[in-house]
MITIVEX-754762 format. One record per residue: x, y, z of N, C-alpha, C, O, CB in turn. Coordinates in steps of 0.2 Angstrom, whole numbers, plus 2048, in hexadecimal, padded with zeros to 3 digits. Glycine has a CB too. Layout:
residues N
XYZXYZXYZXYZXYZ...
END
This chain:
residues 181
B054C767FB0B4CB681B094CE687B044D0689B0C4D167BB0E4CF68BB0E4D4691B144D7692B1A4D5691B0C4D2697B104DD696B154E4695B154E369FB104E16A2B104ED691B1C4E46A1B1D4E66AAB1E4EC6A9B234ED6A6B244E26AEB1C4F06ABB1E4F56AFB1E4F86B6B184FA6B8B1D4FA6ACB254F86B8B264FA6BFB235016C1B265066C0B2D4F96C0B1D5036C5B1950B6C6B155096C3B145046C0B1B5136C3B1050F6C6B0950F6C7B095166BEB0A51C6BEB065126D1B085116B9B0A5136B0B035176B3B005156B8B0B50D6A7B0251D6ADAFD5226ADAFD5226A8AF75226A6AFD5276AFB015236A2B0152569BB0551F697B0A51D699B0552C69AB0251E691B0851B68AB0551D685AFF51C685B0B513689B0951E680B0752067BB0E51B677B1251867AB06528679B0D51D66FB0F51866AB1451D664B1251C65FB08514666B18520664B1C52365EB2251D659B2851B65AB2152B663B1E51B653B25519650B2450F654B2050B656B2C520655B2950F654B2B507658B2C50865CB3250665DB2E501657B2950D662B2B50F669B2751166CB2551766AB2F513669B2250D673B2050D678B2451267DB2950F680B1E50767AB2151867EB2151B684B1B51C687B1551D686B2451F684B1F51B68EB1B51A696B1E52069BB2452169CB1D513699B1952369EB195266A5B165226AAB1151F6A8B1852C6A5B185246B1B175216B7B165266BBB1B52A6BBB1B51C6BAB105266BFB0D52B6C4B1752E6C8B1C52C6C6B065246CDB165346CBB1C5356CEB205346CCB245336D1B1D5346D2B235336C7B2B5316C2B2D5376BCB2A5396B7B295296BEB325386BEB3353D6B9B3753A6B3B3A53D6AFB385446BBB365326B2B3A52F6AAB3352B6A9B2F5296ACB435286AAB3652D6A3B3252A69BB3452569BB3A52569AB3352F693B3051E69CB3451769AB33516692B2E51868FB3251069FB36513691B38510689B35509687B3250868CB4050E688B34505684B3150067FB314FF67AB31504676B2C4FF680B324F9678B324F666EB284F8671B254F9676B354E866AB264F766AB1F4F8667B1D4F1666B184EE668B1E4FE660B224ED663B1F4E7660B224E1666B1E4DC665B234E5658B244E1669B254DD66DB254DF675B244DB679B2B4DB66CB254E5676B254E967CB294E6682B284E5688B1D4E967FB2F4E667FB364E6684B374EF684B364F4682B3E4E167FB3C4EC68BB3C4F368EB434F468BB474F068AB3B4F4698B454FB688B4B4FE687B4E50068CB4B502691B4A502682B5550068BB5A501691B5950A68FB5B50D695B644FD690B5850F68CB5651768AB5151768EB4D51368EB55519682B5251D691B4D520695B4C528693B4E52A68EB5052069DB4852C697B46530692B4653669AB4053769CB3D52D68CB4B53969DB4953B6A5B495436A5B4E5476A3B4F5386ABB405456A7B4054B6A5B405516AEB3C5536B2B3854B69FB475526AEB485576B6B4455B6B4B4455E6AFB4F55A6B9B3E55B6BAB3B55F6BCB3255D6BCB2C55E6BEB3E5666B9B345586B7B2B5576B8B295526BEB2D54D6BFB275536B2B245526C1B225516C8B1D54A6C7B1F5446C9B1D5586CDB1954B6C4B145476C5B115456BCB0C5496BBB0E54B6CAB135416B8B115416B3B0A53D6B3B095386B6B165406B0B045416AEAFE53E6B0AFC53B6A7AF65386A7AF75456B5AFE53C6A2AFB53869DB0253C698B0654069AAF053B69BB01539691B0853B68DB04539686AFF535686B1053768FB0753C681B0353B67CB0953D675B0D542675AFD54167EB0B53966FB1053966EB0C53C665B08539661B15532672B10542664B0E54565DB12541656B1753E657B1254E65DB10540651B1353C64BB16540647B1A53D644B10539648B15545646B1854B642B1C54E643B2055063FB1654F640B1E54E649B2455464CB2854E654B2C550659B1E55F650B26547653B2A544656B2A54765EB2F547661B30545652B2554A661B2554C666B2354966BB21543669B2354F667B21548672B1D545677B1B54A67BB1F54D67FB2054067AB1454B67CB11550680B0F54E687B0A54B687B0C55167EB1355068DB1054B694B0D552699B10558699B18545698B0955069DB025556A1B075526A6B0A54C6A6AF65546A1B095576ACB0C5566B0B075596B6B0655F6B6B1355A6AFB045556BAB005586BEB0255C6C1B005626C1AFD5556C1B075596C6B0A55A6CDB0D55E6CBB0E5626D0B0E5566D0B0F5626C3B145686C2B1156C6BFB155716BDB195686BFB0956D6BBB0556F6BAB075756B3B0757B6B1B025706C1B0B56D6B0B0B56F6A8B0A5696A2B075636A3B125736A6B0D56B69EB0D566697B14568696B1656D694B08568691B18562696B20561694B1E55E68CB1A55A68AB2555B699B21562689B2555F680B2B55E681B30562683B24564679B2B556680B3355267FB3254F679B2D54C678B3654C686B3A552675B3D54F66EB40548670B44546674B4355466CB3B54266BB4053C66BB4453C668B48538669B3E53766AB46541663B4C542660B50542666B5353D667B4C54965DB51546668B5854866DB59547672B5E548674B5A54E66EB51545676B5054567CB4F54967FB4F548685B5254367EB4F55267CB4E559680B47558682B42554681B4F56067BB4755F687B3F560689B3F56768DB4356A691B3B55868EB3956868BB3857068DB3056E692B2D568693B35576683B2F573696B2957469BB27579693B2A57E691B2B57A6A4B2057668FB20577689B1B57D68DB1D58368CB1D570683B1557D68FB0E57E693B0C58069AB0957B69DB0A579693B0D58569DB085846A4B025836A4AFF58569FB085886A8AFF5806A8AF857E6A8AF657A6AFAFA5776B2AF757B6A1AF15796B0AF05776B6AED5716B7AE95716B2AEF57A6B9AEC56C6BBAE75656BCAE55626B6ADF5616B5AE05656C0AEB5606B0AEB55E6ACAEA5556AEAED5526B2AF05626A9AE15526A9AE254B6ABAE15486A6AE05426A6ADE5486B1AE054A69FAE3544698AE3549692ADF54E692ADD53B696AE754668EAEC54B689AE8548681AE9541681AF754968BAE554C67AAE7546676AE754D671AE5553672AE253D675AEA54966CAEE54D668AE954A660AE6545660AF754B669AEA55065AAE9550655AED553651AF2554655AE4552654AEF55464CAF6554647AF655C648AFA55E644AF555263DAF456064BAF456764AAF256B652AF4571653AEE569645AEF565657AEF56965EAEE565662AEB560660AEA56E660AF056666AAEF56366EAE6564673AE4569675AF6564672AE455F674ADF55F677AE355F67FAE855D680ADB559675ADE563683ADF56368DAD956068FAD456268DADF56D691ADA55D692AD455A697AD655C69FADA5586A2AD2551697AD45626A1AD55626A8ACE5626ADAC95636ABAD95686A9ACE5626B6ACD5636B9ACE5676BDAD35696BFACD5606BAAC756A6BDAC15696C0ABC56B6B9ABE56F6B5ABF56E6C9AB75676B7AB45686B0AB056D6B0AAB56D6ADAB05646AEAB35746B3AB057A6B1AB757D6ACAB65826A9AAE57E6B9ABD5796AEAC157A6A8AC05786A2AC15726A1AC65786AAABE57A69DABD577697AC3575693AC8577694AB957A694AC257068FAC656B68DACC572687ACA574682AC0564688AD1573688AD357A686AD6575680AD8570680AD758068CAD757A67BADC575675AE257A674AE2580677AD857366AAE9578671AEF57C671AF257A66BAF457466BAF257B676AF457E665AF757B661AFF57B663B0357D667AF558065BB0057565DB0757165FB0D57565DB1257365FB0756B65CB0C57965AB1257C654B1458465AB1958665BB0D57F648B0F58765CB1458B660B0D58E667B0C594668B1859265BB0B586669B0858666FB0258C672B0058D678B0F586672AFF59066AAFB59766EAF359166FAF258B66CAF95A0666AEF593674AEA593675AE559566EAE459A66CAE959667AAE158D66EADB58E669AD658D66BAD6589670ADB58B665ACF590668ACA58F66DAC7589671AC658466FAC659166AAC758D676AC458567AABE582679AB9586678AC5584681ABD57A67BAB757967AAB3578680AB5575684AB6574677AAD57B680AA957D684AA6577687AA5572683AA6582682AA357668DAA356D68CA99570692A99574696AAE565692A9456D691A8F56D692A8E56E69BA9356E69FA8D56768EA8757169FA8B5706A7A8B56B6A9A8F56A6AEA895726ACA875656A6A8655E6AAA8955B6ABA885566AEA8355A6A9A9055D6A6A955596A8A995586ACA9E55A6ABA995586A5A995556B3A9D5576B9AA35556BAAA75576BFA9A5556BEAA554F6B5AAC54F6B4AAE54A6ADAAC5456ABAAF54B6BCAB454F6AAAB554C6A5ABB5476A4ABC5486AAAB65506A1ABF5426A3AC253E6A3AC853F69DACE54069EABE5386A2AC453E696AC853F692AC554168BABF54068AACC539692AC9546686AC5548680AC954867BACF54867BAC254E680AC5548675ACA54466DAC6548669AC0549668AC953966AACA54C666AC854E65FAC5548659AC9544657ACF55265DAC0549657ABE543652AC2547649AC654C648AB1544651ABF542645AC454563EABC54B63BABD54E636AC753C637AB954A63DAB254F63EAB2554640AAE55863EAAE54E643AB9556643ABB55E64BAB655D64DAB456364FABD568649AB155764EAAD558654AB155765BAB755965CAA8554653AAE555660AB4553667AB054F66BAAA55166BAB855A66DAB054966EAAF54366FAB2543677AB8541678AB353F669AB054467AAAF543681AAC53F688AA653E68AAAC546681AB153B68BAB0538691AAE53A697AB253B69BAB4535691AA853A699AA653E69DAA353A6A3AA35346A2AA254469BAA053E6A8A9A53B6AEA965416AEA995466ABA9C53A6B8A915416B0A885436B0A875466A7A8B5486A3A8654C6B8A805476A8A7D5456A1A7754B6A2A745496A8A7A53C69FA7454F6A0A6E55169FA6754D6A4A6354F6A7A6D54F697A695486A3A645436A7A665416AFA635406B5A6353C6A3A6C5406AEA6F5406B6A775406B4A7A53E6AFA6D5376BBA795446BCA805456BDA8253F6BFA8853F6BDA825496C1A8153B6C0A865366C2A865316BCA8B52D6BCA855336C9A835306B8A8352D6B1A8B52C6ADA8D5316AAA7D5326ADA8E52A6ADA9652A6A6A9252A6A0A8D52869FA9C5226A5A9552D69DA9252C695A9852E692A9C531695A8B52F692A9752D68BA9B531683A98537680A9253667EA9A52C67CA9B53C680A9554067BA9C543676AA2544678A8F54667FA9654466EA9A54766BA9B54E66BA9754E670A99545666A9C55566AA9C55C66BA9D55D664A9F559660AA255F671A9A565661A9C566660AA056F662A9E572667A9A56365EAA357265EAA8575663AA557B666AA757D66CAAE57965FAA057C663A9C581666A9657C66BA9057D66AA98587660A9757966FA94576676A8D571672A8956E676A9157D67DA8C572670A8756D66BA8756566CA8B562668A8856E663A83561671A8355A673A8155766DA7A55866CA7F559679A86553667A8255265FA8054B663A7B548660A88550656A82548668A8054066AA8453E670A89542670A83539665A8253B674A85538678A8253167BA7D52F679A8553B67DA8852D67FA8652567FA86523685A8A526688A8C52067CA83520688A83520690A87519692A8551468FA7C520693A8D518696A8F514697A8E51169EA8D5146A3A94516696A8E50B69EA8C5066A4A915066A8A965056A5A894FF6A3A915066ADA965036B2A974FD6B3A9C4FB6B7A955056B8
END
C-alpha cells in the first residue's frame, strides 16, 4: 500500500477507520480510509492554527489533540462535528502522546520537562522531571507501568549518545538503551 500526501506531513494518527494527517504550515486536517488509505473528499480546517507539529487522536471522547508550534498551543478538535477549540497554551510543543486519562507534552528546550495534562478539563499534572544529561528529548509515552519511556540524546556517559530510557516519575533512570545511528 501507499499513502501520497501532498506537504511536508508531521503528524498521523488513527481514530476508528480514519487516518488523520497534518502538514508542516497548514491549518487542515487531511482525511483517509485506515484500510485502504484513500484520501477522503472531508477535510477537517482549523482557522487559526499556524504550524501544526504532531496530532494525536483520543478513543474515548473521539477527540484529536494537535501541538501547534507556530501558535504555541494544543488545539482539541471534535470528529464529531468538526469543532475545535485553542484547547492549551503552551509553548515549543514537538510530540504529543496520549493515555486514556492525560496528555503527555514533549517540548523544547529540555530543561522543559515533559509536563502531562489531563484530558477531561485540561489542569496540569505533575510533571515529569527528566535527568540533566538529557540534552534533547524527541518524544515520550507513558508505559501501562506509569512508568514513561523516553527518546532522547546524551546519556550519563556522553551527550551526544541517543538512547531509550525508561523513568520513573520521580526522575529515576530504571534502564536505558543506547541507540546506533
Amino acid at each position: 500500500m501507499f499513502l501520497y500526501v501532498v506537504g511536508d506531513v508531521s503528524g498521523v494518527t488513527q481514530l476508528g477507520d480514519i487516518m488523520y494527517v497534518v502538514c508542516f504550515e497548514s491549518p487542515i486536517i487531511k482525511m483517509f480510509t485506515a484500510d485502504t488509505l484513500s484520501p477522503l473528499s472531508e477535510r477537517i480546517h482549523v482557522e487559526g492554527m499556524k504550524n501544526p507539529w504532531d496530532i494525536v487522536a483520543c478513543h474515548n471522547d473521539h477527540q484529536l489533540y494537535v501541538a501547534d508550534y507556530g501558535g504555541d498551543c494544543i488545539w482539541r478538535v471534535s470528529v464529531d462535528d468538526k469543532s475545535y477549540v485553542k484547547w492549551l497554551t503552551t509553548v515549543n510543543v514537538i510530540s504529543l502522546s496520549l493515555t486514556s486519562q492525560h496528555l503527555l507534552v514533549t517540548s523544547f528546550p529540555p530543561s522543559v520537562p515533559v509536563r502531562q495534562y489531563s484530558t477531561t478539563d485540561s489542569r496540569q499534572l505533575p510533571d515529569i522531571l527528566l535527568p540533566e544529561y538529557m540534552k534533547f528529548v524527541d518524544h515520550s509515552v507513558e508505559s501501562s507501568r506509569q512508568t514513561f519511556i523516553v527518546a532522547h540524546r546524551g546519556t550519563a556517559r556522553d551527550e551526544e549518545q541517543f538512547a531509550v530510557s525508561e523513568l520513573f516519575t520521580f526522575c529515576c533512570v530504571f534502564k536505558y538503551h543506547q541507540v546506533d545511528n
